[in-house]
N, C-alpha and C positions, 0 to 999 in steps of 0.2 A: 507549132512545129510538130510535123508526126512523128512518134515514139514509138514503132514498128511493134511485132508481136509481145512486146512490154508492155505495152498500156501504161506509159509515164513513166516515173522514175527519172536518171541520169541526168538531176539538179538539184540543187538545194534550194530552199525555201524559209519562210520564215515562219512558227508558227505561231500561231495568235494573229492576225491580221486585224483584227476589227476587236476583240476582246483581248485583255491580257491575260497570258496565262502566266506573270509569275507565281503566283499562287501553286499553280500546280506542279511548276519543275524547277526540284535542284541541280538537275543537269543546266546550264544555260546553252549547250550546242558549243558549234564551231565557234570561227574569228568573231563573228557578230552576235548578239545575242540572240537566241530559240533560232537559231537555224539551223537545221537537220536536213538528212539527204531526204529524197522524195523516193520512197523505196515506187516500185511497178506494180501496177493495179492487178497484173494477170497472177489470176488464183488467190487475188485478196482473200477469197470466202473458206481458203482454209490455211489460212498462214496463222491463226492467231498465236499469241496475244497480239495489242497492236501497238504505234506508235513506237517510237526511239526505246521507251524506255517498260514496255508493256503494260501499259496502265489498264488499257481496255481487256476484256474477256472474250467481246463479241462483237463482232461487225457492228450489229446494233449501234451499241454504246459506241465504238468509234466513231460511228455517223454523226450521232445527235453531239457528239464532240465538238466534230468536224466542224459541223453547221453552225455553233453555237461562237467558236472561236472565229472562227475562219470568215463567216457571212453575218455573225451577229442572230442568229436566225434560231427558235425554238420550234423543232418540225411539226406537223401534225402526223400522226399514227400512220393515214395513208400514203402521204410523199416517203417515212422512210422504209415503208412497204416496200414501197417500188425502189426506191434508191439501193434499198439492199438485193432486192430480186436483179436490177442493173448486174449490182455488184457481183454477184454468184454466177450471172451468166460469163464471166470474166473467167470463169474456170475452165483451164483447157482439160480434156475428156482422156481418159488413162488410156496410156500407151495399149494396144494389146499384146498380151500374152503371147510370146511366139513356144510354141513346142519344140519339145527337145527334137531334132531327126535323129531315127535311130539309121546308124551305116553300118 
């Protein structure tokens, strides 16, 4: 389903899909256990910290997270190159500057 100029977001999810994380959270989320909202991808690359509870510092390390919970998966150097370059191009570009009019 498309998620318009969000890039995701407005559902909830469960985390850990393929690995468990109780390990890593005392939070356990909502009604059901590790489910957290799915915050919007647009301007991930400078929201940090990340996750519910800010664990991550860097996109980076959210990624290899990600990957590890989520898909089971230990990235190699290059895919989270790219994953992250993805990720950064997700940044909308600064409003410009309107000057003051003098009347």
């Amino acid at each position: 389903m498309p998620q318009g100029r969000n890039v995701g977001g407005n559902l909830f999810q469960k985390f850990g899909s393929v690995e468990s994380v109780a390990a890593l959270n005392a939070d356990l989320g909502l009604n059901d256990k590790y489910v957290y909202r799915v915050p919007s991808l647009r301007n991930v690359a400078i929201t940090a910290p990340y996750f519910h509870d800010g664990r991550a510092q860097s996109l980076e390390e959210a990624v290899l997270v990600m990957a590890k919970v989520q898909l089971g998966k230990d990235l190699e150097a290059t895919t989270l190159i790219e994953l992250v370059a993805f990720l950064d191009s997700l940044t909308a570009p600064k409003p410009p500057v309107l000057k003051e009019l003098n009347r």
